[in-house]
C-alpha positions as a printed Julia matrix, in Angstrom:
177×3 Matrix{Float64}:
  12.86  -28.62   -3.92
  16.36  -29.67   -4.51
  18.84  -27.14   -6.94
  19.14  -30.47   -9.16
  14.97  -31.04   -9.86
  14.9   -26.9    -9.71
  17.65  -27.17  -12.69
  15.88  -29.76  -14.77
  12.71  -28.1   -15.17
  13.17  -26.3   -18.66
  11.19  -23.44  -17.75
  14.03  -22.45  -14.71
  16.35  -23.19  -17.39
  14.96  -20.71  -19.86
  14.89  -17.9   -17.22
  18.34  -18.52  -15.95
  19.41  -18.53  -19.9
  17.0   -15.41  -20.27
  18.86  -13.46  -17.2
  22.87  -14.7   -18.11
  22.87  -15.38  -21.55
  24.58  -18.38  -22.86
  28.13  -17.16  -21.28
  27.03  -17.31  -17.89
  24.7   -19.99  -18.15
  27.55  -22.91  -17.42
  27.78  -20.38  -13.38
  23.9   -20.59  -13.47
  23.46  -24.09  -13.94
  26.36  -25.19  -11.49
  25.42  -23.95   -8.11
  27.75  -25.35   -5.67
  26.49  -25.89   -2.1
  27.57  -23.42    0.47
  29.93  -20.4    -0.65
  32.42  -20.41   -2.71
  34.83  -17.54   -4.57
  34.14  -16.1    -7.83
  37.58  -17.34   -8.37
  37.28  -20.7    -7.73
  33.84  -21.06   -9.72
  35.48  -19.57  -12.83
  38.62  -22.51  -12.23
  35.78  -25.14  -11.24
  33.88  -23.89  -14.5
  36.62  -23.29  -17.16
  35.58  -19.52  -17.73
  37.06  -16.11  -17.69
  36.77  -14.66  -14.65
  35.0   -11.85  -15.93
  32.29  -13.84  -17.1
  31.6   -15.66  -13.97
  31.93  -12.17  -12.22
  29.21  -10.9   -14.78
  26.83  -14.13  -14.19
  27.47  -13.7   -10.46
  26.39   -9.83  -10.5
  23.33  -10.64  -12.81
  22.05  -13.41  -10.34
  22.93  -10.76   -7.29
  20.76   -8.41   -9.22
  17.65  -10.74   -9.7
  18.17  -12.29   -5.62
  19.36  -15.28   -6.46
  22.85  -15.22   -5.27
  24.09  -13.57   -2.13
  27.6   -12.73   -1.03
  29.74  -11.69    1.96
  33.08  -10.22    2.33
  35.67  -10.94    3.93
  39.17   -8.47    4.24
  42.68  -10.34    4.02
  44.34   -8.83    7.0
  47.72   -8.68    6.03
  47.1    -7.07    2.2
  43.7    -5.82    2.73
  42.2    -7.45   -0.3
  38.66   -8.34    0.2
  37.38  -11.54   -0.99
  33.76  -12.26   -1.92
  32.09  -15.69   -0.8
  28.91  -16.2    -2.86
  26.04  -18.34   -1.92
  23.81  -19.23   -4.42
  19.67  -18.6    -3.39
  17.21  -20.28   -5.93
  14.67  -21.65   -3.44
  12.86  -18.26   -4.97
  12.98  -19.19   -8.54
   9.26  -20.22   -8.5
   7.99  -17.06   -7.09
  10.05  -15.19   -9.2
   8.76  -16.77  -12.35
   4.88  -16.12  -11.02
   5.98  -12.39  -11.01
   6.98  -12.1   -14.42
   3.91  -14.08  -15.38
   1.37  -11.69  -13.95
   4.08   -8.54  -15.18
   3.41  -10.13  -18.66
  -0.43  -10.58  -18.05
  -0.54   -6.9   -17.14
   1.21   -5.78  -19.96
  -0.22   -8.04  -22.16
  -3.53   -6.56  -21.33
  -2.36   -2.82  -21.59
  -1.43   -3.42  -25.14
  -4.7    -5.21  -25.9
  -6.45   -2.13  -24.68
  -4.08    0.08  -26.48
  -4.91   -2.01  -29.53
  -8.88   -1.72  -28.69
  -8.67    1.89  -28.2
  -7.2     2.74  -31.25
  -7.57    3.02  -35.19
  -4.16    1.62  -37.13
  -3.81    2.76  -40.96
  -0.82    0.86  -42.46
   1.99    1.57  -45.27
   1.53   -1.79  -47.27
   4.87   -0.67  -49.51
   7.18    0.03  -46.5
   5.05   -1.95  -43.66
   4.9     0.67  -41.33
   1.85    1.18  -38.75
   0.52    4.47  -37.64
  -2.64    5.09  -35.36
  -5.44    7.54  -36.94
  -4.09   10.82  -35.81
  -0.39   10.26  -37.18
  -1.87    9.0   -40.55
  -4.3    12.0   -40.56
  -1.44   14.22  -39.88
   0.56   12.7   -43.16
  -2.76   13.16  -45.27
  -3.17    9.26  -45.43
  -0.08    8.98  -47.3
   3.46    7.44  -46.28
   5.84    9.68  -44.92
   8.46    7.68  -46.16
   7.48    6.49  -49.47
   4.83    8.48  -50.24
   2.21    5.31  -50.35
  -1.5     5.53  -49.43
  -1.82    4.6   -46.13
  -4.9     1.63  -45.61
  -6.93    1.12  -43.12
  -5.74   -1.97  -40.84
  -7.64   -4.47  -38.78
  -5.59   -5.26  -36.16
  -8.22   -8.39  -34.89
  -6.27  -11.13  -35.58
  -3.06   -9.83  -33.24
  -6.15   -8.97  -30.13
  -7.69  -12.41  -30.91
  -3.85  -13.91  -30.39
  -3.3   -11.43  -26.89
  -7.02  -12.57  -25.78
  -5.76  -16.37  -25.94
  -2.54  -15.37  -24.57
  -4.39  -13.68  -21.62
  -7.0   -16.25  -21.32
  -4.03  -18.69  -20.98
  -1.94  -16.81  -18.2
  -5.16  -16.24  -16.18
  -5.58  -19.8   -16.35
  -2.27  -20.47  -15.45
  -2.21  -17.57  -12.45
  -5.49  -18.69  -11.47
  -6.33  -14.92  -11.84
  -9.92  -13.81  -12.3
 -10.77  -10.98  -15.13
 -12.06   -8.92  -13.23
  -8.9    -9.24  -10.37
  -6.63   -9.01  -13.64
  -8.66   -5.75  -14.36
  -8.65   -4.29  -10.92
């Protein structure tokens, strides 16, 4: 897949937004074939060269830019020539999905395992043994504390789940494993 169709898709757009914010997004978006300086992107680009050098770092970071240096032999400055490597983007987007599906179903069995009582003044949660430890009353306000069903948010992760298994073409019991 070309860097242009790989650009267009608004899901690759979101995580390049996601990893350098809306200041780097302009070095993100504008991969240049073959290598070129960080100083010459930020001209090409109209940004600070900080910026560009913070964008450039962030995509290093996540393996989707690559550089090599190269030392000026007469002042000894070394100059960076970065390639840009987003033939991975894909894969690296079905990673975070199944990170998110596994810590999507921690929480729901965090949520299953436990019993929530809830300050309804201040709207603070706290599981049984906190809440037992306050005498069932608000540490901060001094409020009874209520029991809480907490259904409706594990009904929302079990769709959520449901969907990235879908997506993943993961089985439960793989997911669970």
């Amino acid at each position: 897949m070309a860097y242009e169709e790989l650009l267009e898709d608004p899901v690759i757009q979101k995580y390049l937004h996601e990893l350098v914010g809306p200041t780097g997004m302009p070095v993100a978006a504008s991969p240049p074939d073959g290598e070129v300086t960080d100083e010459e992107l930020a001209e090409e680009i109209g940004l600070e060269l900080n910026d560009v050098r913070r964008a450039l770092f962030i995509l290093y970071e996540n393996d989707l830019a690559t550089y090599r240096r190269l030392r000026d032999e007469d002042s000894g400055w070394l100059t960076y020539l970065w390639t840009f490597e987003y033939d991975n983007i894909p894969e690296r987007l079905e990673e975070e999905m199944h990170r998110l599906l596994d810590a999507l179903e921690e929480r729901r069995q965090y949520e299953m395992d436990n019993e929530f009582y809830l300050c309804e003044t201040d709207s603070i949660r706290f599981e049984f043994g906190e809440a037992m430890e306050f005498g069932f009353e608000c540490p901060q306000c001094g409020s009874e504390l209520v029991s809480m069903s907490n259904s409706q948010l594990v009904e929302a992760m079990d769709r959520r789940i449901e969907s990235l298994r879908e997506e993943l073409n993961v089985q439960p019991e793989e997911a669970e494993a």
